[in-house]
C-alpha positions as CSV (number, residue, x, y, z in Angstrom):
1,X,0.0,0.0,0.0
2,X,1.3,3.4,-0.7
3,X,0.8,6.6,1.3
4,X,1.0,9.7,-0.8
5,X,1.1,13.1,2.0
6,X,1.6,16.3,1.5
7,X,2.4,19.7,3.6
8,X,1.4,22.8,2.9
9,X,0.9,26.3,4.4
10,X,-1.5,28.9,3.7
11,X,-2.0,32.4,5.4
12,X,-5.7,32.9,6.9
13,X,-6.4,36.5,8.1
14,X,-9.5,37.0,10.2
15,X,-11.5,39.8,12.4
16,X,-12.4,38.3,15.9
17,X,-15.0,39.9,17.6
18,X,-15.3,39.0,21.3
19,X,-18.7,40.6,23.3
20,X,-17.2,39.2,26.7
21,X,-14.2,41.1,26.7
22,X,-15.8,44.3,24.1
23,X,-12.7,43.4,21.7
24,X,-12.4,43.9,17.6
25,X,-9.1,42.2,17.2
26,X,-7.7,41.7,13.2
27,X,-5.3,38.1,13.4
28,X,-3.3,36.9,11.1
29,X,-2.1,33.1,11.1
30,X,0.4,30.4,9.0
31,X,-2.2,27.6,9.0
32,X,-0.4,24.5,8.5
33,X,-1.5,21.2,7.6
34,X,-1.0,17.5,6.5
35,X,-2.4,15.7,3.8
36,X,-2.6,11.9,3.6
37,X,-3.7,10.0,0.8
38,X,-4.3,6.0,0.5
39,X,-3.8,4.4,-2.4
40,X,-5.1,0.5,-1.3
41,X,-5.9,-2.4,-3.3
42,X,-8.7,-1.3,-5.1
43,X,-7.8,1.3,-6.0
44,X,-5.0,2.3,-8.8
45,X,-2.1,4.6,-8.1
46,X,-3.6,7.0,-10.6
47,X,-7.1,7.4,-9.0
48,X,-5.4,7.9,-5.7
49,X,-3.2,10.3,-7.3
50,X,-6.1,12.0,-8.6
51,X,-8.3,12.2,-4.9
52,X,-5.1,13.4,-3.3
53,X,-5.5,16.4,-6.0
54,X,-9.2,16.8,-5.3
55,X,-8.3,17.1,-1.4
56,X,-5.5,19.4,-1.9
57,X,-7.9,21.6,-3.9
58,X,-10.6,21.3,-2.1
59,X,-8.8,22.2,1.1
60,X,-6.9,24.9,-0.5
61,X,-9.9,26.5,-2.0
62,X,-12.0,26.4,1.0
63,X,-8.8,27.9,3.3
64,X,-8.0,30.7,1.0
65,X,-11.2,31.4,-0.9
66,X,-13.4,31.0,1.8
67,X,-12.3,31.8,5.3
68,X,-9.4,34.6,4.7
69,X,-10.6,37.8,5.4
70,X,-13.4,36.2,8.0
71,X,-15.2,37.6,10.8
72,X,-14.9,35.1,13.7
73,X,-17.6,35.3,16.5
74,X,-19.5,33.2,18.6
75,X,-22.9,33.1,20.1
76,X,-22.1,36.4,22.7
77,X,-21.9,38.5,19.1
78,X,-23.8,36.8,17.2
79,X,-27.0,39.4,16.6
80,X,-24.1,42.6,16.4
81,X,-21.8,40.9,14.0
82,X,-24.6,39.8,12.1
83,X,-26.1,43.0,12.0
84,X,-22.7,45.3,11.1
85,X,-21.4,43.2,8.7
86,X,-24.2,42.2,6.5
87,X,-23.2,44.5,4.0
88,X,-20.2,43.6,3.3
89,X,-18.7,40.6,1.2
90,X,-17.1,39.2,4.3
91,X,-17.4,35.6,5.2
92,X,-19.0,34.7,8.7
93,X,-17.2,31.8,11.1
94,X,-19.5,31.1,13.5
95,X,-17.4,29.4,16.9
96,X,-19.0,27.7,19.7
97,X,-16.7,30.2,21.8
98,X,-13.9,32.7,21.3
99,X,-10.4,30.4,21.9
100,X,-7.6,29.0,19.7
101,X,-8.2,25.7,20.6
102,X,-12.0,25.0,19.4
103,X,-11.1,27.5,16.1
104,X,-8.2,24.7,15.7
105,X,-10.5,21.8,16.6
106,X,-13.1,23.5,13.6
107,X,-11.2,23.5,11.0
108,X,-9.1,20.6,11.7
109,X,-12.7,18.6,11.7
110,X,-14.2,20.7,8.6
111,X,-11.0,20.1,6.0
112,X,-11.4,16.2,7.2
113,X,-15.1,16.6,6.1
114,X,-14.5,18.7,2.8
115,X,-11.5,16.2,1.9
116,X,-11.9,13.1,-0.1
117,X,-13.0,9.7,2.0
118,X,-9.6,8.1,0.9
119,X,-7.6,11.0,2.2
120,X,-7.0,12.4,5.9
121,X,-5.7,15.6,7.9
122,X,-4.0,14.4,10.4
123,X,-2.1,17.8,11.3
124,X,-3.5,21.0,11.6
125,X,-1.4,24.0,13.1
126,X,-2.4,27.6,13.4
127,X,0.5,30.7,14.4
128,X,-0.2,34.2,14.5
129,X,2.5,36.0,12.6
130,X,3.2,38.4,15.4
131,X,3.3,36.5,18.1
132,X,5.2,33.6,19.7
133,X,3.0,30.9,20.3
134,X,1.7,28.0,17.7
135,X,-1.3,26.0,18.2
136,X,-0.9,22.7,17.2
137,X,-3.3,19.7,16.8
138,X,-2.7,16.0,15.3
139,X,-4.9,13.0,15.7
140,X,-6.0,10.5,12.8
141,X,-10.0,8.7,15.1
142,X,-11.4,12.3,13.9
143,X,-12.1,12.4,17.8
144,X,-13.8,16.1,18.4
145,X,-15.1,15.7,21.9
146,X,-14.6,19.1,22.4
147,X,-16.8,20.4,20.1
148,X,-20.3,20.6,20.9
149,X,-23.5,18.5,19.0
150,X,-25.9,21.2,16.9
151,X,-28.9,21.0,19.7
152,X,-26.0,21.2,22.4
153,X,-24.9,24.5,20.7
154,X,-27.9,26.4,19.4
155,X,-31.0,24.7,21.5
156,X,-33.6,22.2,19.8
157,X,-34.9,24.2,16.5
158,X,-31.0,24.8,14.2
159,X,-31.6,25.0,10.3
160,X,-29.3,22.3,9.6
161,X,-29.0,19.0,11.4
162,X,-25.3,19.1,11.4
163,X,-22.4,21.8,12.8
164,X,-21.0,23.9,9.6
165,X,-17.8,21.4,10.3
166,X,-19.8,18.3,9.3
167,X,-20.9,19.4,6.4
168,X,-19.4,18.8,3.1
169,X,-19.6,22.3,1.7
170,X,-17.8,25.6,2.0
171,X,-19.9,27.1,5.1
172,X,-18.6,28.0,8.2
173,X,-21.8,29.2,10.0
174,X,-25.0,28.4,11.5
175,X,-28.2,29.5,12.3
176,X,-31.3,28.3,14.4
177,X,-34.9,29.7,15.4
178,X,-35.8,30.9,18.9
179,X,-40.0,28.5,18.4
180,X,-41.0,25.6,17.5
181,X,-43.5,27.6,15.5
182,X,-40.8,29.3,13.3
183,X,-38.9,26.4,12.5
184,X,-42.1,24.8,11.2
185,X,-43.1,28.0,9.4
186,X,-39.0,28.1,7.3
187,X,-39.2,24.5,6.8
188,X,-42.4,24.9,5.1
189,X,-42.0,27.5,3.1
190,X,-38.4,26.5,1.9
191,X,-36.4,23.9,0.2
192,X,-33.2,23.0,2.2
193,X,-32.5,20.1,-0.2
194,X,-31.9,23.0,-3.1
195,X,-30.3,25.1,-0.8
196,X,-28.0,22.4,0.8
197,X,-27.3,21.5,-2.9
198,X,-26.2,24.9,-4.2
199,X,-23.9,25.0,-1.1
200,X,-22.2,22.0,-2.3
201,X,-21.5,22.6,-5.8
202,X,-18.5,24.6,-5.5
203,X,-16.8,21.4,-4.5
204,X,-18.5,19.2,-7.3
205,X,-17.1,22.1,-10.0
206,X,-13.5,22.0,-8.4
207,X,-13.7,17.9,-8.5
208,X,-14.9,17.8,-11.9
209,X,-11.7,20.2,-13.0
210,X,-9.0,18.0,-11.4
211,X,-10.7,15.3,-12.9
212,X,-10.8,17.6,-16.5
213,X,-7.1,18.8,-15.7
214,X,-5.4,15.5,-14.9
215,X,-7.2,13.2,-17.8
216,X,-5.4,16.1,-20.0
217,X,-2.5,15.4,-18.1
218,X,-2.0,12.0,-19.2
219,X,0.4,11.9,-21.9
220,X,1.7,14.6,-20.9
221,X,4.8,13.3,-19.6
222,X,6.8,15.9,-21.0
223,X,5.6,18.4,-18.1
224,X,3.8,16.4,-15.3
225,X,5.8,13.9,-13.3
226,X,3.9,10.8,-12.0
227,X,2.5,11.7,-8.4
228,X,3.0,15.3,-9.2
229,X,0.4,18.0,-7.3
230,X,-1.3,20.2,-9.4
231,X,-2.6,24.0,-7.6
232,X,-5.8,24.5,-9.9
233,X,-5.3,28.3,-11.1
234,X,-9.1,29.1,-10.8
235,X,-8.9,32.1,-12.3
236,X,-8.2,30.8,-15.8
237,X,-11.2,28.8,-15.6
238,X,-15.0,28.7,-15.1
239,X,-15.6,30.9,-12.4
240,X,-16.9,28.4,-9.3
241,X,-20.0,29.2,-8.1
242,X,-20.3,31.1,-4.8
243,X,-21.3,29.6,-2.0
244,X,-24.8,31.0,-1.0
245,X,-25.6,32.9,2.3
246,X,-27.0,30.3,4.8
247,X,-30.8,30.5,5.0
248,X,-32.4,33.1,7.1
């Protein structure tokens, strides 16, 4: 069996608001991680070669696409962030609370779920560039006992059945109804399966170029070494399509 891993590290600038202590504080962190691939027995080198790609992508995508430039909050600011930054093109990560340790334990758990089945992150490490200290997290049983269930979080009536961080899309936020009555009332008068799929089609588009790019890449032995990584340039392609504002 051959293991095909990878390294890579990508900067991830965020805004963290934090209602306990009445702090706006702009971060900026090397996010590290690890990428391991499996090729097993049913599986040829080639197509394992090829999901490490999608992985890499997908991860890549989704950590400097997505979530640089962020506003980071938890449930304390959750109506005034929502409320001052509607306007702007900003991406919302929602946090059970305000710490390094469960923003390492969320993304270590969310690039796991966005990543291929055959392919795991074991390593995830986040260091803020002006400061001394780096958070550090490896573990391969995708154990997150520290983070909290959906109802445990947000109380009985949450949009979606799973955390942002189980969820095989781009999102990084939640959202849940204060009634009974008004859950009823969005679930009736809206279709989470078309939402839910629009949220995951930018990872469907960037699995269907890998797959586009590297069956081109064939014969091209000329410029593409066997096992090689490609970093998709989306910029020179179809433009993905956006991941949509959660519901309400």
């Amino acid at each position: 069996m051959n293991i095909l891993t990878v390294k890579k590290t990508i900067p991830f600038k965020g805004l963290v608001v934090d209602d306990v202590s009445k702090n706006i504080k702009p971060v900026l962190y090397n996010l590290t991680y690890t990428l391991r691939t499996q090729q097993t027995a049913d599986i040829s080198y080639e197509e394992a070669h090829i999901r490490q790609n999608i992985s890499f992508s997908c991860i890549n995508s989704f950590l400097w696409d997505h979530i640089h430039n962020s506003v980071i909050y938890d449930l304390e600011s959750k109506k005034s962030v929502e409320s001052m930054f509607a306007p702007y093109e900003n991406n919302f990560m929602f946090l059970p609370s305000i710490t390094e340790s469960v923003l390492l334990n969320c993304i270590h758990a969310k690039l796991n779920t966005i990543a291929h089945e055959t392919s795991i992150i074991e390593f995830v490490s986040i260091k803020e560039q002006d400061e001394e200290l780096e958070y550090e997290m490896f573990t391969d049983e995708m154990d997150y006992n520290g983070l909290p269930s959906i109802k445990d979080w947000l109380g009985d009536y949450p949009v979606w059945d799973l955390p942002w961080w189980y969820r095989k899309d781009f999102s990084t936020y939640d959202n849940y109804f204060p009634s009974k009555e008004e859950h009823e009332e969005y679930f009736k008068n809206t279709d989470i399966n078309d939402i839910s799929q629009k949220m995951v089609q930018p990872i469907k588009d960037i699995e269907s170029l890998v797959y586009t790019d590297m069956s081109l890449d064939v014969n091209d032995t000329d410029t593409k070494e066997k096992g090689q990584l490609i970093e998709l340039d989306f910029s020179k392609k179809q433009k993905l399509k956006e991941v949509p504002k959660d519901p309400k």
